[in-house]
KENUGU-692895 format. One record per residue (C-alpha): residue in three letters; x, y negated, z negated. Coordinates in Angstrom, 1 decimal, padded with zeros to 4 digits. Example, Ala and Ser with C-alpha at 12.3 -4.5 7.8 and 13.67 -1.06 7.14 Angstrom:
<rs>
r r:Ala&c1:012.3&c2:004.5&c3:-007.8
r r:Ser&c1:013.7&c2:001.1&c3:-007.1
</rs>
This chain:
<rs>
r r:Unk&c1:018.2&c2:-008.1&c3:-000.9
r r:Unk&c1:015.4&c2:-007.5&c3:001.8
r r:Unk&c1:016.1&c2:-007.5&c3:005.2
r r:Unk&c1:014.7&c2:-010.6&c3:007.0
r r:Unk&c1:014.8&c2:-009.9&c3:010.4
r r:Unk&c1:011.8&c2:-009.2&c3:013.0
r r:Unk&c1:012.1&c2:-005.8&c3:013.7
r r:Unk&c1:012.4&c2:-005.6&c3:017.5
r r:Unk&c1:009.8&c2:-003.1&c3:018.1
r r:Unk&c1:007.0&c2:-002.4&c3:015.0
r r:Unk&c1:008.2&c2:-000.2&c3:012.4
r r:Unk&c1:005.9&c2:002.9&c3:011.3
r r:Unk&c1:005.2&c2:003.3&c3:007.9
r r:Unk&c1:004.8&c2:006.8&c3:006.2
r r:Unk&c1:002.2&c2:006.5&c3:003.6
r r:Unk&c1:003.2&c2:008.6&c3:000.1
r r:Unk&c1:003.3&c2:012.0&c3:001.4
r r:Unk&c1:004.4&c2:014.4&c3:004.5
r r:Unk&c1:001.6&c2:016.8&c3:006.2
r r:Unk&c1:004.8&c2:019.4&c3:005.4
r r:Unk&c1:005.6&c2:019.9&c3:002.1
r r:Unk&c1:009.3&c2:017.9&c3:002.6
r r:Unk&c1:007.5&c2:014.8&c3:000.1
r r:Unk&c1:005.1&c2:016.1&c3:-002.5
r r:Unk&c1:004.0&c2:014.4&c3:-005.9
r r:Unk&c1:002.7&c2:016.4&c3:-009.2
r r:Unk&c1:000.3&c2:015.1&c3:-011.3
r r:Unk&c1:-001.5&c2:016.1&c3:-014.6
r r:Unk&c1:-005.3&c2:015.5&c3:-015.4
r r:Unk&c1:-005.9&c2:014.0&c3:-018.9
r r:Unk&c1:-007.9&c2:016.4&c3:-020.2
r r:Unk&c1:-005.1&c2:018.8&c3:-019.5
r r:Unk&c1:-002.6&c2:016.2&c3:-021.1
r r:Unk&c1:-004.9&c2:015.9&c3:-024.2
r r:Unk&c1:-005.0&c2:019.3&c3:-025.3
r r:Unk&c1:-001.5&c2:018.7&c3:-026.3
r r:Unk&c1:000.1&c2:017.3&c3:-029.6
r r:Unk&c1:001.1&c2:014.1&c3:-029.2
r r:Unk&c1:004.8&c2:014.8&c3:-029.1
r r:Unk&c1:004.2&c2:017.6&c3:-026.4
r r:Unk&c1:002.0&c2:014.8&c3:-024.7
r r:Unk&c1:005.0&c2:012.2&c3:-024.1
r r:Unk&c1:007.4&c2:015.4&c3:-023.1
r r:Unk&c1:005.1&c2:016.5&c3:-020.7
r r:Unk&c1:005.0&c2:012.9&c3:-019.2
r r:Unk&c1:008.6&c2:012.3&c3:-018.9
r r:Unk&c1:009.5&c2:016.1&c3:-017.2
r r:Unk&c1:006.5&c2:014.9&c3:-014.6
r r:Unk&c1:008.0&c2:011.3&c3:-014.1
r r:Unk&c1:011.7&c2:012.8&c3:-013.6
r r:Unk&c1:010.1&c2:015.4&c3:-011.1
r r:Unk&c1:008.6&c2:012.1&c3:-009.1
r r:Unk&c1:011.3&c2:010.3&c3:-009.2
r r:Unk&c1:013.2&c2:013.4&c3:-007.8
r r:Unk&c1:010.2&c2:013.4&c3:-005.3
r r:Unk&c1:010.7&c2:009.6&c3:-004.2
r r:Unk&c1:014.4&c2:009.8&c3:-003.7
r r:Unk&c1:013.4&c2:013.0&c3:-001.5
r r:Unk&c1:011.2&c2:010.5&c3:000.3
r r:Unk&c1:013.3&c2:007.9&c3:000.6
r r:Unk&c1:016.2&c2:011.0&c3:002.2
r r:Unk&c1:013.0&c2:012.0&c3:004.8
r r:Unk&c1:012.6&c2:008.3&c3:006.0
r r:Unk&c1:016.4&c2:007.6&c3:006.2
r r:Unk&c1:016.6&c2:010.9&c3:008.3
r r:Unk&c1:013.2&c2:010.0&c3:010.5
r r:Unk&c1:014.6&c2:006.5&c3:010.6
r r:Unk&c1:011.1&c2:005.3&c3:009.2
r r:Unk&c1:011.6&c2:001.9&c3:007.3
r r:Unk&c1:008.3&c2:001.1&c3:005.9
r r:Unk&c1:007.2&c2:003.5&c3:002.9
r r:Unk&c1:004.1&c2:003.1&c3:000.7
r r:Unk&c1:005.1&c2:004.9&c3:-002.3
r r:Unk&c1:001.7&c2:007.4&c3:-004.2
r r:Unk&c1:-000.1&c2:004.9&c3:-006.2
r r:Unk&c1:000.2&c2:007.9&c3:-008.8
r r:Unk&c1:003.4&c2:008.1&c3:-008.5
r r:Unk&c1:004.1&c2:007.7&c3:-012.7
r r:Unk&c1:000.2&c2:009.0&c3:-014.0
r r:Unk&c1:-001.2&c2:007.9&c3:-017.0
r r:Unk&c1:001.8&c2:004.9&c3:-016.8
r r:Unk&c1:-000.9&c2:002.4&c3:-017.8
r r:Unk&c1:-001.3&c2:003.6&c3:-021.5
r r:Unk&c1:000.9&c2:003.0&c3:-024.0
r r:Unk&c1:002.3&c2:006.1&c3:-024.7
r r:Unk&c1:003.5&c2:006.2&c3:-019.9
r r:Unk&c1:004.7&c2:003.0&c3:-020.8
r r:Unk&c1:007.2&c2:003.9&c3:-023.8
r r:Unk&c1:008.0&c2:007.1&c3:-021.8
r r:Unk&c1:008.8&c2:005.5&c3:-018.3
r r:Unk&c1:010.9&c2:002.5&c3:-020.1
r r:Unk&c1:013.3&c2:005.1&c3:-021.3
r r:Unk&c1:013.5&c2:006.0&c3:-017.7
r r:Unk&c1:014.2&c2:003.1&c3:-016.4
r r:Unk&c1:017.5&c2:003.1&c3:-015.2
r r:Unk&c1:016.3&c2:006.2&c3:-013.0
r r:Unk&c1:013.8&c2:004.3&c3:-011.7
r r:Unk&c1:015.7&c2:001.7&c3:-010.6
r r:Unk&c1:018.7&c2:003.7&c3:-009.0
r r:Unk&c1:016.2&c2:004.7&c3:-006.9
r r:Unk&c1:014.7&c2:001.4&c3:-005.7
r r:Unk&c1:018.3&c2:000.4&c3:-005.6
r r:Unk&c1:019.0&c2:003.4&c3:-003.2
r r:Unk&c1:015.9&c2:002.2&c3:-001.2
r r:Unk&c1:017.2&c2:-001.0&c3:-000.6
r r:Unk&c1:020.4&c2:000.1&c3:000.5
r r:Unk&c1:018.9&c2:002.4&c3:002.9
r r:Unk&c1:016.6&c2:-000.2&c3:004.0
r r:Unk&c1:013.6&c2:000.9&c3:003.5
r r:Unk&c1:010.8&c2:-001.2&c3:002.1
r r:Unk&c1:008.7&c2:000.2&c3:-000.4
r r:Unk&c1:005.1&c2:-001.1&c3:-001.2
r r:Unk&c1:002.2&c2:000.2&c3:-003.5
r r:Unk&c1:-001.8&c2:000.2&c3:-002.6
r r:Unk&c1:-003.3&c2:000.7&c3:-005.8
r r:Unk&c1:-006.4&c2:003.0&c3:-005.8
r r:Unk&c1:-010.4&c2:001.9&c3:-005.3
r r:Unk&c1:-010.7&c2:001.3&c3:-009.1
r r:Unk&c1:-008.8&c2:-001.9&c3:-008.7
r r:Unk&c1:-012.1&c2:-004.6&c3:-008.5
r r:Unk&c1:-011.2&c2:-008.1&c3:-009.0
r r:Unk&c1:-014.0&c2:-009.5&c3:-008.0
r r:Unk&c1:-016.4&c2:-007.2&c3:-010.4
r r:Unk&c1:-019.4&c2:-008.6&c3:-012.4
r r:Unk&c1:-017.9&c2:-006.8&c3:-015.1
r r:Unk&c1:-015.3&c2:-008.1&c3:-017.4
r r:Unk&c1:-014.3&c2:-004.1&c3:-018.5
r r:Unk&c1:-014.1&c2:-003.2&c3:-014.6
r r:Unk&c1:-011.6&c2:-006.7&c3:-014.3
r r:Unk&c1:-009.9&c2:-005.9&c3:-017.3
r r:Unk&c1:-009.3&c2:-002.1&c3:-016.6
r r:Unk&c1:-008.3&c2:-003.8&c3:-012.7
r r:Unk&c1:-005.3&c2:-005.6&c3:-014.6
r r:Unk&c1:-003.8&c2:-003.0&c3:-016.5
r r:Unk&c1:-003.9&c2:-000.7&c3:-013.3
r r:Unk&c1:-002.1&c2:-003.4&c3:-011.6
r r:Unk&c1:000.3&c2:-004.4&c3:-014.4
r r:Unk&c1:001.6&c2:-001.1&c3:-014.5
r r:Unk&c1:001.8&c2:-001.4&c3:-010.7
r r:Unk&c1:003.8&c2:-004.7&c3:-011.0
r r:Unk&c1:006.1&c2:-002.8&c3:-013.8
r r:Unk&c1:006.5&c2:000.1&c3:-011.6
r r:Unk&c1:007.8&c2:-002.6&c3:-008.8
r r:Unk&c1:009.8&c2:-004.7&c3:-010.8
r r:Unk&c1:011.6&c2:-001.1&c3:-012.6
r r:Unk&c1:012.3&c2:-000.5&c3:-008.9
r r:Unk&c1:014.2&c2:-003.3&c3:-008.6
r r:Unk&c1:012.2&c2:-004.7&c3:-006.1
r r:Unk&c1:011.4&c2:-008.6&c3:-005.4
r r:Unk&c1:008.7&c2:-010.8&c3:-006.9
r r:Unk&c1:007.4&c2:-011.4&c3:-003.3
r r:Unk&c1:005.6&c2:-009.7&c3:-000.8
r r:Unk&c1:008.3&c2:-008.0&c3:000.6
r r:Unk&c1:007.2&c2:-005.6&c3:-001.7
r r:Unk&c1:003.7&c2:-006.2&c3:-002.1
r r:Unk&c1:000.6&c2:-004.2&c3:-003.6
r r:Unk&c1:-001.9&c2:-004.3&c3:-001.6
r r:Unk&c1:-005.8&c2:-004.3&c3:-002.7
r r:Unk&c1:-009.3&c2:-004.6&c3:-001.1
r r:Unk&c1:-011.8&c2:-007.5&c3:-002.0
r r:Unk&c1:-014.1&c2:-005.3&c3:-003.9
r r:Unk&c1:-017.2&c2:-006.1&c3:-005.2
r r:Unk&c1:-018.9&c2:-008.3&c3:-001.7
r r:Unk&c1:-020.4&c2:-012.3&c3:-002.2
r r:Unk&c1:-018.0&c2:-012.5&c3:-005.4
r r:Unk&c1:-015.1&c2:-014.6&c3:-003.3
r r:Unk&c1:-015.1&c2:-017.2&c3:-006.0
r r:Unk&c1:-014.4&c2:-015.0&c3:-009.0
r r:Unk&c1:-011.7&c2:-013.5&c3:-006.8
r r:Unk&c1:-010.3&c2:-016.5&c3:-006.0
r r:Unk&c1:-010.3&c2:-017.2&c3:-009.2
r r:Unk&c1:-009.0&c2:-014.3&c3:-011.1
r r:Unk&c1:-005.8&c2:-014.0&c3:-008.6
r r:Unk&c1:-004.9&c2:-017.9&c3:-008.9
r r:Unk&c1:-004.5&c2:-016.7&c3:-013.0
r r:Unk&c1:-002.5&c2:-013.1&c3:-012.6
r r:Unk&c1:000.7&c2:-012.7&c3:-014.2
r r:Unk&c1:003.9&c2:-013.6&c3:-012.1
r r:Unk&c1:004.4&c2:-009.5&c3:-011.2
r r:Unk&c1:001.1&c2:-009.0&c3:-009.8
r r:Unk&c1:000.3&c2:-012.2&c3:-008.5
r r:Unk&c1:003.6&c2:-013.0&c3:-006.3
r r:Unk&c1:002.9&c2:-009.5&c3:-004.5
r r:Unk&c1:-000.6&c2:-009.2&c3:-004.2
r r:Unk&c1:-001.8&c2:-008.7&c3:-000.5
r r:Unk&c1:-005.8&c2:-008.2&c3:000.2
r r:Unk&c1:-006.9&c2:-006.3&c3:002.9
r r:Unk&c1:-010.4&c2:-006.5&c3:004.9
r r:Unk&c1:-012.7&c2:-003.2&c3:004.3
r r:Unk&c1:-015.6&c2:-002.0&c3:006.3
r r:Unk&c1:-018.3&c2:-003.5&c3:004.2
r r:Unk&c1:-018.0&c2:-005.8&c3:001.4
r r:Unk&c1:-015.5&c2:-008.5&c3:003.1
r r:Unk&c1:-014.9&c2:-008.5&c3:006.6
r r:Unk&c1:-011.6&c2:-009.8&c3:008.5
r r:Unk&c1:-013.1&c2:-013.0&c3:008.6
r r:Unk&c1:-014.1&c2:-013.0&c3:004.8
r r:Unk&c1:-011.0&c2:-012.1&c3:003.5
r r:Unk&c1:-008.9&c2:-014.5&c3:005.4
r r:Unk&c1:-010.9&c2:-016.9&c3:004.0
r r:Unk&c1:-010.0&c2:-015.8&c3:000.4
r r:Unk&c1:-006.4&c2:-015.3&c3:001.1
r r:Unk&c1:-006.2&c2:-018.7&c3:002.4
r r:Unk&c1:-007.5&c2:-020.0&c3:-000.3
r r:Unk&c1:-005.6&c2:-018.0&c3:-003.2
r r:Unk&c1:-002.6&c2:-018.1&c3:-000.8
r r:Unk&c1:-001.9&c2:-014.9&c3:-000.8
r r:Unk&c1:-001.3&c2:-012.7&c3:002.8
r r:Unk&c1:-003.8&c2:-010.6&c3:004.0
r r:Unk&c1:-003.2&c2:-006.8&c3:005.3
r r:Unk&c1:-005.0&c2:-006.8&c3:008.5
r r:Unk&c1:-006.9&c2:-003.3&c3:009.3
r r:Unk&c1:-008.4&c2:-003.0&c3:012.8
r r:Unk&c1:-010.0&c2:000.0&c3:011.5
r r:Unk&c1:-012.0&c2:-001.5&c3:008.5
r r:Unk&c1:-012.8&c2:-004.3&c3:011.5
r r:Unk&c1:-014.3&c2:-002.5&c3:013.8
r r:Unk&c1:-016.0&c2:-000.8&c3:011.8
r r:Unk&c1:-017.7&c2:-003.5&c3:009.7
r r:Unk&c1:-018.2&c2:-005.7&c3:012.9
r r:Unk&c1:-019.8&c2:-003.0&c3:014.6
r r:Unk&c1:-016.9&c2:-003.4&c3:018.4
r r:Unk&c1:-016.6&c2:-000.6&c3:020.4
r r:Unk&c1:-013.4&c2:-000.9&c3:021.8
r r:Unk&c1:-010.0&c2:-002.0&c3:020.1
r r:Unk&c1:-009.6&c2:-004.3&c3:022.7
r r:Unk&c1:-012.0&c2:-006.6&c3:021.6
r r:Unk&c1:-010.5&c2:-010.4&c3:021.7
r r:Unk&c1:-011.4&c2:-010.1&c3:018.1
r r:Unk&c1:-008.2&c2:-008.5&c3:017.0
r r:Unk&c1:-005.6&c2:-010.2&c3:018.5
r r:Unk&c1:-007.2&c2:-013.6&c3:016.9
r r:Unk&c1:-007.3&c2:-011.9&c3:013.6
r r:Unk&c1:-003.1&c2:-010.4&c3:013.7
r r:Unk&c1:-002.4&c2:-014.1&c3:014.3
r r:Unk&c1:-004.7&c2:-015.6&c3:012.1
r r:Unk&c1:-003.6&c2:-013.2&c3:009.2
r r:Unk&c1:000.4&c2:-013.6&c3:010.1
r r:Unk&c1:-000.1&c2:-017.4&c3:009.3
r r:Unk&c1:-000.9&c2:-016.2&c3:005.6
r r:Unk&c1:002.7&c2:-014.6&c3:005.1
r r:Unk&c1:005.0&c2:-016.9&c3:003.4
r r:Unk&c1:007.6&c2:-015.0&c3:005.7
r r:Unk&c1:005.7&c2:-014.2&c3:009.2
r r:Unk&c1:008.8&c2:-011.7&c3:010.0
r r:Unk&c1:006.9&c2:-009.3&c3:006.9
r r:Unk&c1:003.5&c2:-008.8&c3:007.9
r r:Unk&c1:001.6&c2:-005.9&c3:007.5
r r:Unk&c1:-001.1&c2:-004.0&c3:009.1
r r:Unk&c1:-002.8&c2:-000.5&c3:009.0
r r:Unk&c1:-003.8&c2:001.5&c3:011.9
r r:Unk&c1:-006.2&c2:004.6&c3:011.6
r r:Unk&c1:-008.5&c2:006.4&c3:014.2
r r:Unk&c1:-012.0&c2:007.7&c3:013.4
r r:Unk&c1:-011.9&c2:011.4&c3:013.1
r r:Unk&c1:-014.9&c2:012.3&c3:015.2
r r:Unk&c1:-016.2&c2:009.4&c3:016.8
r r:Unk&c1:-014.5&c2:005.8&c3:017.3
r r:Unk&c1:-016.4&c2:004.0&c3:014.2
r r:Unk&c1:-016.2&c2:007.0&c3:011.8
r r:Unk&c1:-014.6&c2:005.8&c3:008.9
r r:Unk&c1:-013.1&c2:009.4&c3:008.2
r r:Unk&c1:-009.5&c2:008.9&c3:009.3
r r:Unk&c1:-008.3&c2:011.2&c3:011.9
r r:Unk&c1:-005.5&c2:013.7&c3:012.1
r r:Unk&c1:-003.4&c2:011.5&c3:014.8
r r:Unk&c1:-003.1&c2:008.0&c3:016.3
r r:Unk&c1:-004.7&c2:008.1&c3:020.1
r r:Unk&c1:-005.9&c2:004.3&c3:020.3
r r:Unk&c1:-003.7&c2:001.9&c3:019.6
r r:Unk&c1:-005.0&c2:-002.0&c3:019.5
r r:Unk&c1:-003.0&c2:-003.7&c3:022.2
r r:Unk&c1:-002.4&c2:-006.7&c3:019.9
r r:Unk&c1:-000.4&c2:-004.2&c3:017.6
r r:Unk&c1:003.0&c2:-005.0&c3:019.5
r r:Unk&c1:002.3&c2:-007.8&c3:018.0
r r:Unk&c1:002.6&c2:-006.7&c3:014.4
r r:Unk&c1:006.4&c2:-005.9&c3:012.9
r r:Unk&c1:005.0&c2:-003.6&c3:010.1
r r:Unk&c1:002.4&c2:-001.0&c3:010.4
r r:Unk&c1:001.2&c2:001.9&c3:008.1
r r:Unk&c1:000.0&c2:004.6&c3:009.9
r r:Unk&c1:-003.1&c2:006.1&c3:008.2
r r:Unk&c1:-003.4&c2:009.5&c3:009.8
r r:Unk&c1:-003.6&c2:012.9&c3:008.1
r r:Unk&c1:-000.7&c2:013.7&c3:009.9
r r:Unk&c1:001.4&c2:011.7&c3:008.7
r r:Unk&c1:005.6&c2:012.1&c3:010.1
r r:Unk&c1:003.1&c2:013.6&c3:013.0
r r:Unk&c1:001.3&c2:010.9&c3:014.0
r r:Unk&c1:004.5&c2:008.7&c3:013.3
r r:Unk&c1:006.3&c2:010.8&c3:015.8
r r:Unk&c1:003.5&c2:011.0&c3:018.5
r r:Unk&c1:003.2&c2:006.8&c3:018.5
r r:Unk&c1:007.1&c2:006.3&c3:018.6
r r:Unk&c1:007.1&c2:009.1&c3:021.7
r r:Unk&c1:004.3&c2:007.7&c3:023.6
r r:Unk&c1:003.1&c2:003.7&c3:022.4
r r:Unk&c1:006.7&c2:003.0&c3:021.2
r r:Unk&c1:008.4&c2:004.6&c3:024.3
r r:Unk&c1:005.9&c2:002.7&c3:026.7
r r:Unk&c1:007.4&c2:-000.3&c3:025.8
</rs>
């Protein structure tokens, strides 16, 4: 199904949405969604998934056209999917979900998930771990209603959360349910697990880690993205894919300064050791933009 081969230069990966308004998802808030009946309630939730699904196939057309192959689809893609009344609604949409991962596939584009900051594993808190699961159950659903692989192909991608808590991480991610669990990826943050922290904890849950220079130099306080630093760490975190060809990395730029953790509009400094890396998500406000301006100028450097 997925394509196995090392892309010959990295592929840039549009994350959810376009700075024009080509790729644009509609949401609801619950309060809004709770001042209808019931009935009203699960209409309203199946006219917003069919205009998403509308939206990702619009996505997945964008892509195709830019010739992007990496796309991180809106971890709110299907809202409110983790209760019980998303879940009835988006199983009787199922076979629309899945023409469209289908149509992803055949259009070669890989599709992954980052599921939002409420996702915290490693939480003193058995409600906060609990609530974690159901957010990425419904995540792993999502995935496996795409039609997507139980690996990391397709993975969902989460940060360590709550810092010193590597055990109960380790812990809790050796126990996940097969659809979670076979595509969970972790990534380093600026604060509570550095690069070197969360290698350590993917090694030892065996799970790949997402390497982000940004979160790295932030957290280890470099001042250059040359730093000898991050060409160790795109190694050291390739060895943790079961299939090296698949790894993933972000890229971001500080908006005003080089540590700001604000992202900027555009890419301007790349890490050197990124030609390294087959698969990178390009965090910029900009989006297609910044795709465009690193294929013109990094990408055409080559």
């Amino acid at each position: 199904m997925q394509n196995l081969s090392t892309p010959s230069v990295p592929q840039l990966g549009l994350v959810c949405i376009t700075a024009s308004d080509a790729v644009r998802y509609r949401t609801t808030t619950r309060k809004h969604l709770l001042l209808l009946p019931e009935p009203q309630q699960a209409e309203k939730l199946r006219q917003l998934y069919q205009q998403n699904i509308a939206v990702l196939h619009r996505a997945l057309d964008f892509c195709h056209a830019q010739g992007i192959r990496l796309y991180r689809i809106s971890s709110d893609v299907f809202p409110f999917a983790d209760t019980e009344q998303g879940k009835l609604v988006l199983e009787t949409l199922q076979a629309e979900v899945g023409e469209a991962g289908t149509r992803a596939t055949a259009l070669g584009i890989r599709l992954i998930i980052h599921p939002d900051q409420f996702v915290v594993l490693s939480s003193d808190s058995p409600q906060v771990v609990a609530n974690s699961l159901k957010i990425l159950e419904m995540h792993g659903r999502t995935m496996d209603l795409l039609r997507q692989p139980r690996s990391t192909w397709s993975p969902l991608e989460i940060h360590g959360g709550k810092g010193n808590r590597a055990e109960q991480l380790i812990a809790v991610i050796q126990q996940l349910p097969d659809a979670i669990r076979t595509r969970l990826a972790l990534e380093n943050d600026e604060y509570a697990y550095s690069a070197a922290e969360i290698l350590e904890v993917c090694r030892a849950a065996g799970v790949p880690m997402v390497f982000d220079a940004h979160h790295h130099i932030i957290h280890d306080k470099l001042t250059s993205y040359t730093d000898p630093s991050i060409h160790e760490m795109i190694l050291a975190a390739r060895a943790t894919w079961p299939v090296p060809e698949w790894q993933l990395v972000h890229i971001s730029n500080g908006r005003e300064a080089f540590a700001d953790r604000r992202h900027h509009d555009l890419i301007t400094d790349m890490p050197p050791a990124y030609r390294l890396a087959p698969w990178i998500e390009v965090e910029a406000k900009q989006k297609e933009i910044a795709i465009e301006k690193l294929r013109s100028e990094w990408l055409a450097s080559w």
